[in-house]
Structures are given as C-alpha cells and as structure tokens.
TORPA-4810 file (N, C-alpha, C, O; in nm, 3 decimals):
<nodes>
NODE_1_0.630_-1.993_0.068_0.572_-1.884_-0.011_0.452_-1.937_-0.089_0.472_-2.004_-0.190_X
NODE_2_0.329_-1.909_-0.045_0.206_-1.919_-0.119_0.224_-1.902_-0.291_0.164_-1.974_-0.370_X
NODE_3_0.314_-1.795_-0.330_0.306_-1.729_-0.481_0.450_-1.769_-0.516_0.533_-1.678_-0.521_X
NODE_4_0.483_-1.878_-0.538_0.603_-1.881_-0.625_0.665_-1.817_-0.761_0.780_-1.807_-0.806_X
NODE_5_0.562_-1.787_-0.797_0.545_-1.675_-0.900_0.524_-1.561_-0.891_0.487_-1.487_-0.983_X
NODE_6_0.545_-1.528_-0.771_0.553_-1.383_-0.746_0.674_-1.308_-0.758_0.770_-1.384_-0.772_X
NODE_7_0.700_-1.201_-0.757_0.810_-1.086_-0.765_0.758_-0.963_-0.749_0.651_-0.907_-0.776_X
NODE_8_0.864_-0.934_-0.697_0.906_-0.746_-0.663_0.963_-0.674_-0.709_1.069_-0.667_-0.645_X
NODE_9_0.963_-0.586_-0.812_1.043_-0.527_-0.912_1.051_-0.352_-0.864_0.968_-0.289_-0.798_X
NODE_10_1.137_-0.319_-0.904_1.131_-0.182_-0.841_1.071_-0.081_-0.983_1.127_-0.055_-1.090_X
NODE_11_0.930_-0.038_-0.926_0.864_0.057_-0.993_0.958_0.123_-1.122_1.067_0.179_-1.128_X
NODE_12_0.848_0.081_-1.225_0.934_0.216_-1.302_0.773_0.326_-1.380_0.660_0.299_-1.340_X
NODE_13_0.788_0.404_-1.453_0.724_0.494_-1.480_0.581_0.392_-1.523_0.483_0.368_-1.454_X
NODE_14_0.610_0.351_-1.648_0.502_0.244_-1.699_0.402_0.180_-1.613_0.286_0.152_-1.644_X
NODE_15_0.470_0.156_-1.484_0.374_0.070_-1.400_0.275_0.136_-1.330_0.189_0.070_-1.271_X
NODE_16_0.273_0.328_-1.325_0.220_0.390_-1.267_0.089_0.405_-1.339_0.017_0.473_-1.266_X
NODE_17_0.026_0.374_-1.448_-0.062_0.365_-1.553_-0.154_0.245_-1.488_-0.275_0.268_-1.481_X
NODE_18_-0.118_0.151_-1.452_-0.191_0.026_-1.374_-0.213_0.091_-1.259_-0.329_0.112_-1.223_X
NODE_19_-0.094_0.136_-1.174_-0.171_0.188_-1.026_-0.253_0.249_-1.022_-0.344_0.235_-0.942_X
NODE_20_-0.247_0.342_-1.111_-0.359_0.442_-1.138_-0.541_0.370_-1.183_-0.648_0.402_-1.132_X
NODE_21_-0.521_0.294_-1.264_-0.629_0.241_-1.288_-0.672_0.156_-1.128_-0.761_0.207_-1.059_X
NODE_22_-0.621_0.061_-1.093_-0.625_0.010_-0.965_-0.687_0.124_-0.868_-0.783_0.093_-0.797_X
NODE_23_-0.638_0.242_-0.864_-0.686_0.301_-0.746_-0.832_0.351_-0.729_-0.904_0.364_-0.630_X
NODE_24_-0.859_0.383_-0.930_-1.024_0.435_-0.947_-1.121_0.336_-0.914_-1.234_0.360_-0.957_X
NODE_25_-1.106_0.231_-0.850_-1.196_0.130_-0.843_-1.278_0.173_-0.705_-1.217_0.211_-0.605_X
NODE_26_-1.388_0.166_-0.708_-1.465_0.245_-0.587_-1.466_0.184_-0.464_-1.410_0.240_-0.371_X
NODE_27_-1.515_0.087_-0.450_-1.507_-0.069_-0.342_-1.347_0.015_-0.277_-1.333_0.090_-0.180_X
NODE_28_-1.271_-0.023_-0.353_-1.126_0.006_-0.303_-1.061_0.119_-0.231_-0.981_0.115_-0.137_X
NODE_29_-1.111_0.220_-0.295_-1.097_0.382_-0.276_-1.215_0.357_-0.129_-1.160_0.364_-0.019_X
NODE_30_-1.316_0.338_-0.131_-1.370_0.338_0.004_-1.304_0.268_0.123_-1.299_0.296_0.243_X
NODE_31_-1.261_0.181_0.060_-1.175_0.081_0.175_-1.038_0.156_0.232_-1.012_0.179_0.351_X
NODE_32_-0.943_0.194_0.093_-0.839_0.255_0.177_-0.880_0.391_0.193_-0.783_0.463_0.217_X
NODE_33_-1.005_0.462_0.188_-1.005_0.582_0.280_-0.958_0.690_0.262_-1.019_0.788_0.220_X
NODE_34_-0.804_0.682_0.304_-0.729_0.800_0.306_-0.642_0.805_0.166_-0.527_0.766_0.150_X
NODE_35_-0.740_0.873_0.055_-0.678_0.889_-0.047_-0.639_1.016_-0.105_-0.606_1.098_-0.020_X
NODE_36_-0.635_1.048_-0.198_-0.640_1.151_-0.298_-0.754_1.256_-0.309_-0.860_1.214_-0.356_X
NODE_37_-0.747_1.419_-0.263_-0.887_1.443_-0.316_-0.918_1.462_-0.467_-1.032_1.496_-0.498_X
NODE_38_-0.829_1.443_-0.559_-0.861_1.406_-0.687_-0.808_1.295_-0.759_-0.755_1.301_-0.870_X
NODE_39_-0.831_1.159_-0.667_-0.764_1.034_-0.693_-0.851_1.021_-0.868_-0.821_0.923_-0.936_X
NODE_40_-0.942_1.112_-0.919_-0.941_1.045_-1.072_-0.878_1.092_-1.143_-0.877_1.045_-1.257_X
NODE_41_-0.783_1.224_-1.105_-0.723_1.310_-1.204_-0.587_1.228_-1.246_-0.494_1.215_-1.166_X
NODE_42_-0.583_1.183_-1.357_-0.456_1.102_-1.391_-0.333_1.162_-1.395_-0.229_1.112_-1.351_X
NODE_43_-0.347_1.305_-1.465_-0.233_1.397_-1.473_-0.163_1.385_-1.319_-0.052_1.340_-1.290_X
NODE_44_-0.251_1.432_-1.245_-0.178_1.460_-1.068_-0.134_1.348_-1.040_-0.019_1.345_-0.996_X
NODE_45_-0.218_1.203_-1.056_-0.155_1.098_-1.028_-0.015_1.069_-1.067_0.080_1.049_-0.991_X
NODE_46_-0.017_1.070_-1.193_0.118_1.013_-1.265_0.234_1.136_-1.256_0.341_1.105_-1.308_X
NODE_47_0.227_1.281_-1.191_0.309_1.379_-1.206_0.365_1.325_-1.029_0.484_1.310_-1.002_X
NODE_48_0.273_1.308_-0.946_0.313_1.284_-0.788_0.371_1.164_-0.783_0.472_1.160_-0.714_X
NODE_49_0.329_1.037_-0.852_0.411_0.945_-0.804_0.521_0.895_-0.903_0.578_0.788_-0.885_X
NODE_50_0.557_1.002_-1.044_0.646_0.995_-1.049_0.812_1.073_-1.002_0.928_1.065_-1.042_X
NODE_51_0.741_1.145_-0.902_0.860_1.198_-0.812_0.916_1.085_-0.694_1.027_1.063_-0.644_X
NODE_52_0.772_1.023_-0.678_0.843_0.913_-0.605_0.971_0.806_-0.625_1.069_0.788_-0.552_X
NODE_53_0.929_0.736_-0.763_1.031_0.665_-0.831_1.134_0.728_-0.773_1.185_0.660_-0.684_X
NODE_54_1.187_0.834_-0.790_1.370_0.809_-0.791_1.364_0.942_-0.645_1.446_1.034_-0.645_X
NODE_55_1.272_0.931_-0.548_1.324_0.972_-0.409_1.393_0.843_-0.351_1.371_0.722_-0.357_X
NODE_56_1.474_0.917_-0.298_1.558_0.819_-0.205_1.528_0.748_-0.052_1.601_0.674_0.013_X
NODE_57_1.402_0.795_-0.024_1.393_0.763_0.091_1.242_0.680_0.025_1.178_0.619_0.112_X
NODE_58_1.202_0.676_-0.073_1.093_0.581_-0.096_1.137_0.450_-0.162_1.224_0.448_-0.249_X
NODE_59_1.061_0.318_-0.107_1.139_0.218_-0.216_1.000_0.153_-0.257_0.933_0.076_-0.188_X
NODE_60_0.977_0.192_-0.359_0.831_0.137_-0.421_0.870_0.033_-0.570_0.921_0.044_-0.681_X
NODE_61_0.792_-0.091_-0.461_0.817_-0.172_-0.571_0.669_-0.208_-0.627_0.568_-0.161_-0.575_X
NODE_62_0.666_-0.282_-0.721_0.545_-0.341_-0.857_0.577_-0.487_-0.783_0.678_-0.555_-0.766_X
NODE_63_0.446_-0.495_-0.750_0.377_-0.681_-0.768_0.342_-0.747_-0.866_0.233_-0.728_-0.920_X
NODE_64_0.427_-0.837_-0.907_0.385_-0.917_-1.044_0.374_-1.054_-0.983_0.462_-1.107_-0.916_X
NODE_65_0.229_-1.120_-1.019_0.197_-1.205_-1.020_0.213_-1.298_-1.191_0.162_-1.245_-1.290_X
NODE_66_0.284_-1.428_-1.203_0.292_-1.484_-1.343_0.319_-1.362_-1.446_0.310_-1.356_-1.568_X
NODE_67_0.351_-1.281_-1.361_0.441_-1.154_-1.494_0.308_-1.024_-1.517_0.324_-0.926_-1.589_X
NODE_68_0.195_-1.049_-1.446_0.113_-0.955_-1.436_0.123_-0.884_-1.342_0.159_-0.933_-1.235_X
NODE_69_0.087_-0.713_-1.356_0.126_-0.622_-1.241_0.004_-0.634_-1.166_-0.094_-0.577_-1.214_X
NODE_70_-0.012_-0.705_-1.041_-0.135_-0.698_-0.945_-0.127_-0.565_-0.814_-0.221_-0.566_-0.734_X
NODE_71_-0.041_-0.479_-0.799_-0.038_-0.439_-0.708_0.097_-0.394_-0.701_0.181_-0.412_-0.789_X
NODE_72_0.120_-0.319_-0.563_0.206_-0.188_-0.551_0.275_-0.228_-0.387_0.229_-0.314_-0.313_X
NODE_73_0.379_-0.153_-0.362_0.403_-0.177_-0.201_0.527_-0.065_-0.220_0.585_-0.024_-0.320_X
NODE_74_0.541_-0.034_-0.073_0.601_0.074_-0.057_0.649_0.115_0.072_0.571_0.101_0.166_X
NODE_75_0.793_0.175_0.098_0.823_0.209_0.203_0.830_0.337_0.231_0.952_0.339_0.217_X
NODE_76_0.797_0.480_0.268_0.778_0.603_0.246_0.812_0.695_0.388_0.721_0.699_0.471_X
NODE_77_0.891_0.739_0.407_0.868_0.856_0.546_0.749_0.976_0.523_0.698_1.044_0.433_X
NODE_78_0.740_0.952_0.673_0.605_1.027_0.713_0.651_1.074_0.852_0.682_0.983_0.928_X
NODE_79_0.661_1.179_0.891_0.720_1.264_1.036_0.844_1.187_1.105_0.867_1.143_1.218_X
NODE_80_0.920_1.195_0.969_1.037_1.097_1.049_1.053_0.955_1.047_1.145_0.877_1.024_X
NODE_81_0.899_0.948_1.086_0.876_0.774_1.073_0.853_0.663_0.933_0.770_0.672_0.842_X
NODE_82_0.951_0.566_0.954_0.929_0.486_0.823_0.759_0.419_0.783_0.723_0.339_0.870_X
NODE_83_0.675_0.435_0.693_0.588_0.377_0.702_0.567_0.259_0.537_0.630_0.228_0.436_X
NODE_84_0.454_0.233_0.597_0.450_0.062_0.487_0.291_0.105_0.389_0.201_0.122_0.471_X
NODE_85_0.257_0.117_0.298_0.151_0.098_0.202_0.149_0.011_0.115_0.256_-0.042_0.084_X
NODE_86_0.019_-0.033_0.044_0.034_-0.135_-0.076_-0.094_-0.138_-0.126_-0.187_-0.103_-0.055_X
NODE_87_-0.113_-0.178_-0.248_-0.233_-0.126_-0.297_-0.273_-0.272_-0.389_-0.214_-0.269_-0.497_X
NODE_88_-0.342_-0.375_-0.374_-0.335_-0.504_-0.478_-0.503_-0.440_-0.555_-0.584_-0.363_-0.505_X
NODE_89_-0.507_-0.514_-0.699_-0.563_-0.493_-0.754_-0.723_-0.569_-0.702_-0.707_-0.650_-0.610_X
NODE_90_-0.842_-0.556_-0.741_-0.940_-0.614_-0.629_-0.932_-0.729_-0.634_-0.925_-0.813_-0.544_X
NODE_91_-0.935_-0.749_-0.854_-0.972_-0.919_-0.842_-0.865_-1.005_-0.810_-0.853_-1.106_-0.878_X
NODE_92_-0.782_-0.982_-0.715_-0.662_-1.038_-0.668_-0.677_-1.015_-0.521_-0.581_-1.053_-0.455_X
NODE_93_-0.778_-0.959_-0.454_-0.810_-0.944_-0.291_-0.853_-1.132_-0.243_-0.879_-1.232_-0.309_X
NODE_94_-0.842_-1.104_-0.106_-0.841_-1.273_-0.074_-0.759_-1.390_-0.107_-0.774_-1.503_-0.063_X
NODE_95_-0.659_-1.345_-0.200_-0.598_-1.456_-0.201_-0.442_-1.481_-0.152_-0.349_-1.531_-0.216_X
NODE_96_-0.444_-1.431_-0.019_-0.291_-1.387_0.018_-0.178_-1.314_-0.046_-0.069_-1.352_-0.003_X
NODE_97_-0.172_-1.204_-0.153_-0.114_-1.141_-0.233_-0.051_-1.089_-0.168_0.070_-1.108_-0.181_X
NODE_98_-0.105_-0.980_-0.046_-0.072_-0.887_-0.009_0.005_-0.900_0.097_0.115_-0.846_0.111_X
NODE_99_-0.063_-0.990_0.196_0.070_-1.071_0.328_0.191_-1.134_0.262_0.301_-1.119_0.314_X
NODE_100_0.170_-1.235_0.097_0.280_-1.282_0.063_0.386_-1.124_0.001_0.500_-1.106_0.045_X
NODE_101_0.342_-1.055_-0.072_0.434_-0.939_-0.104_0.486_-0.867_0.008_0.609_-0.860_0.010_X
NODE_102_0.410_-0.798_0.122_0.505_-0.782_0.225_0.570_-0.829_0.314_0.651_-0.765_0.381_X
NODE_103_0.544_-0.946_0.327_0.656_-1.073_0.373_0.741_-1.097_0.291_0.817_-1.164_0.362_X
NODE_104_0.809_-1.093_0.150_0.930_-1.073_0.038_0.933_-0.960_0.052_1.054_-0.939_0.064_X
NODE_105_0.859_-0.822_0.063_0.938_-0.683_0.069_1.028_-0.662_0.193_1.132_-0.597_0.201_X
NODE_106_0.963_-0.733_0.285_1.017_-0.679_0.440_1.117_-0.766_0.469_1.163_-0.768_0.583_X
NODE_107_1.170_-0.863_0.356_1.294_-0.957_0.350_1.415_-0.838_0.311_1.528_-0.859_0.356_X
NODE_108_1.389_-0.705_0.221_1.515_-0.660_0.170_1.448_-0.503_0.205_1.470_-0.417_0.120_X
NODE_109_1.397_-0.479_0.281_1.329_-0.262_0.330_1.385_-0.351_0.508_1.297_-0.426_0.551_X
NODE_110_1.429_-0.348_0.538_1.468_-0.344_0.680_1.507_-0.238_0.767_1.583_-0.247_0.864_X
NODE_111_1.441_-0.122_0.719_1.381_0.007_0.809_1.304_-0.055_0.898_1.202_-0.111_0.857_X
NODE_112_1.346_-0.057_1.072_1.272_-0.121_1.133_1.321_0.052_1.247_1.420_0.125_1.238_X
NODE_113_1.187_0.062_1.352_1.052_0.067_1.323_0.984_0.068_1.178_1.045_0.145_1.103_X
NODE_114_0.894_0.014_1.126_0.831_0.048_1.021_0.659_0.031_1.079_0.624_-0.072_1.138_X
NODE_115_0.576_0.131_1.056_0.442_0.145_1.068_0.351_0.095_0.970_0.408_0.089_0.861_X
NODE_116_0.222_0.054_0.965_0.101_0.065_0.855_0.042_0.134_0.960_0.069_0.147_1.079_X
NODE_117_-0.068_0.187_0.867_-0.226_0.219_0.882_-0.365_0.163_0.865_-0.370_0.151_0.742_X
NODE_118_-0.458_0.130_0.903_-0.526_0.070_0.799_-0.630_0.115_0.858_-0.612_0.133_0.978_X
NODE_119_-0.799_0.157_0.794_-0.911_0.226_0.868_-0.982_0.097_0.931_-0.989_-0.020_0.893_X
NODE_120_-1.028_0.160_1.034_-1.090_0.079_1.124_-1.170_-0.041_1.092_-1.213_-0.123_1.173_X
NODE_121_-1.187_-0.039_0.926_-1.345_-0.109_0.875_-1.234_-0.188_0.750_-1.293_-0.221_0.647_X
NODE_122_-1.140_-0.208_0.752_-1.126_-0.270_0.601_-1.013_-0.404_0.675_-0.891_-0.398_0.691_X
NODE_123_-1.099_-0.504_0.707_-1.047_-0.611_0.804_-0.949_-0.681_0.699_-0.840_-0.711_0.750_X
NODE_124_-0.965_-0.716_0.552_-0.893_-0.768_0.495_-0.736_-0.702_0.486_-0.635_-0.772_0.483_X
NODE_125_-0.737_-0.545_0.483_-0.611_-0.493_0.530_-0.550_-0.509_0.663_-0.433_-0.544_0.682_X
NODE_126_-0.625_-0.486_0.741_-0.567_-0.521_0.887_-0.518_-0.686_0.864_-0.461_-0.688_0.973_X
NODE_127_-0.502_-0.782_0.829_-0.469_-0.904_0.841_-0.370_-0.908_0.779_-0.290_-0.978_0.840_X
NODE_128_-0.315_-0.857_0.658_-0.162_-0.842_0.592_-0.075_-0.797_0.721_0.005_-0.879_0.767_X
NODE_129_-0.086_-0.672_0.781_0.041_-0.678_0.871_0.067_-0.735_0.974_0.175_-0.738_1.034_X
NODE_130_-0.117_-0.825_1.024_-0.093_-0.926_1.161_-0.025_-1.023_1.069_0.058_-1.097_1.122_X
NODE_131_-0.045_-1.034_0.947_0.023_-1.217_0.916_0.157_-1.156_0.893_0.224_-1.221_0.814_X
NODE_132_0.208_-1.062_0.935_0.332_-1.068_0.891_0.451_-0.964_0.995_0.554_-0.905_0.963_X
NODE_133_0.377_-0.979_1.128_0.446_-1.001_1.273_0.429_-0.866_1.272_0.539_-0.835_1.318_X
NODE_134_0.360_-0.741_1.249_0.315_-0.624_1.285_0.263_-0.651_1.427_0.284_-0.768_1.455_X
NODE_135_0.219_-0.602_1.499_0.135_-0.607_1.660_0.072_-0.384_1.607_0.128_-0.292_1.548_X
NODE_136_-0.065_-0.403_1.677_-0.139_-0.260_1.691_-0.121_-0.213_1.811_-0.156_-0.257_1.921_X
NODE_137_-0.063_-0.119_1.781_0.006_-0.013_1.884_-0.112_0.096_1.920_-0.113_0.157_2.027_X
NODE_138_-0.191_0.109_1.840_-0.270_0.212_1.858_-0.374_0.258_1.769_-0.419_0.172_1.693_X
NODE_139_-0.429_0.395_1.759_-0.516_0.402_1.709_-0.511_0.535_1.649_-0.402_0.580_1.683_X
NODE_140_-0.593_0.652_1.552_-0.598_0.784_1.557_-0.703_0.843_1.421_-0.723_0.794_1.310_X
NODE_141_-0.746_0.943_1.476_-0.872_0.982_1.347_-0.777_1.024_1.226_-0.663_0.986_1.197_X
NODE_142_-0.842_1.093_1.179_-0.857_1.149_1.028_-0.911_1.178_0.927_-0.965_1.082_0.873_X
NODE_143_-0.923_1.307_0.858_-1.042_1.277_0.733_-0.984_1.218_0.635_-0.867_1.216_0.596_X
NODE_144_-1.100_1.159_0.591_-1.074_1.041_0.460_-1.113_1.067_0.354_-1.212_1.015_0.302_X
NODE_145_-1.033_1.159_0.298_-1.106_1.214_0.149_-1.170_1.117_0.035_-1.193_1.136_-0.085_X
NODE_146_-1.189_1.018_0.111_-1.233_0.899_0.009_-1.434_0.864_0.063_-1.516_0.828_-0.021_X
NODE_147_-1.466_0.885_0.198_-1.514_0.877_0.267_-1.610_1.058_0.304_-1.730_1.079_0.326_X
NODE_148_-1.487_1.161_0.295_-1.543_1.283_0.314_-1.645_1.256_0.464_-1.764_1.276_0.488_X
NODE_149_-1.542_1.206_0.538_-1.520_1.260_0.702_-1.430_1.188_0.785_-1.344_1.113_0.740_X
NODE_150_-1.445_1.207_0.892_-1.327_1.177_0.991_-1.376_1.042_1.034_-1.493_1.017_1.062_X
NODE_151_-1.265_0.949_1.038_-1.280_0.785_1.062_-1.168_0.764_1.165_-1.125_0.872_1.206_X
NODE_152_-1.110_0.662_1.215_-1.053_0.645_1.300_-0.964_0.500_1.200_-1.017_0.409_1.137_X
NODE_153_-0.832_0.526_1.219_-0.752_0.387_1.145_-0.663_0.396_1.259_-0.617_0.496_1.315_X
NODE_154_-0.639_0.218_1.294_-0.551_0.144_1.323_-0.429_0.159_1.301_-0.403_0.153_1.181_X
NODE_155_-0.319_0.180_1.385_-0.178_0.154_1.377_-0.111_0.042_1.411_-0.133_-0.018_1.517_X
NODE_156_-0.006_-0.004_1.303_0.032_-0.112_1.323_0.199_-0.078_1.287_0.237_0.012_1.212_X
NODE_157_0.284_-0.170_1.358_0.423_-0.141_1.427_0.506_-0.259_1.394_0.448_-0.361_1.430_X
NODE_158_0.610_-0.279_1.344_0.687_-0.377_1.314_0.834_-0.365_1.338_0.914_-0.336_1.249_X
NODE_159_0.870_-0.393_1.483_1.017_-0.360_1.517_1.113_-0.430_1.489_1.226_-0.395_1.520_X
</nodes>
C-alpha cells in the first residue's frame, strides 16, 4: 500500500461540505464531465447526497489521507448494475490516491460485476481502474452537463 495512512470511513453528513467544495473546482468538473446541471447549488448538493448516506444499496465511503478528507468513493446501482465513482481532491491528483483507495474499497464492496465510467479525455481516471484489474469492455456517448454536449466515456468492468 503506497498510503499507509490512508483510510476509508463510511461517509457521514459533515463530509458532504468537502465533497461539495471538491466538486466546484473547474479543471475537475471538466474532467469528470458527467455532472450536475447545478453542481454549484450547495442546497441540491447536500439535500441529494444526503439521501445517499443511509440508502442501502449505496456504500460511500470518505478518503482520509493523515486524517485529512481528500476524496470520496462509492458503490451505487445504476440499471441494475453495480457501479464504482470517486472523486479525489485536485491537489492530491497524481499521486496514486485514487488506485490506492479503490484497491482498499474493492477489498470489503465485493459486488462483482462492478462497472466505472470515465470520459474519453481524462487519462488520469482511466488508469485507477486499469491499476486495479478493471479491463474496458466498451464504450458509449452522453451529454455532459459539465461540458454541455455529447462526449463518448469508456467502460470499465471488474468481475
């Protein structure tokens, strides 16, 4: 494990105040694409993903790096299918955060099939689920309310 100091804590309300800030970052919001069409409205933010917390079919945990919250990860159904998201904070991009957190998440979410997504253009995402035995199954458009048009993201598969 690259981050010996890392941990996975299971989300609680408080931590949704950091995600939220994390997500207004522009660089980022362009990268993951498929966001929010009012990813600045905090109210909607913090009212939607605190329904998440205590669904049962979501297991969203908080990335703490040395006890700081860097980031988010998550297991969520989507048409049946189990899927994988995660969101690290920027100035924490590049430094294996995100392959090391879902390599410890995918030690205890063992929903297998489990899917990512990632848009065609944000190579640093595509490399978290190759380093961590995903294989791309495929491909498919979408509009990207982050982007405001249709892009094409990568599917990735972890049986």
């Amino acid at each position: 494990m690259p981050y010996p100091n890392m941990e996975l804590i299971k989300s609680i309300a408080d931590d949704l105040n950091y995600f939220f800030q994390f997500q207004l970052d522009q660089e980022a919001i362009h990268l993951a694409a498929f966001t929010a069409k009012d990813s600045d409205n905090k109210e909607a933010y913090i009212e939607k993903y605190s329904r998440f917390l205590t669904d049962p079919t979501i297991n969203m945990k908080t990335i703490r790096l040395n006890g700081e919250i860097v980031g988010s990860i998550s297991k969520f159904m989507m048409f049946g299918e189990a899927g994988i998201t995660y969101w690290i904070d920027r100035k924490y991009w590049g430094k294996g955060i995100g392959a090391g957190a879902l390599k410890m998440f995918l030690e205890t979410e063992t929903t297998r099939p489990i899917y990512g997504r990632v848009a065609f253009d944000n190579i640093g995402s595509q490399r978290v689920p190759e380093k961590c035995g995903f294989i791309k199954v495929g491909e498919d458009k979408g509009f990207a309310n982050a982007r405001q048009e249709e892009i094409v993201e990568y599917i990735y598969k972890l049986s």
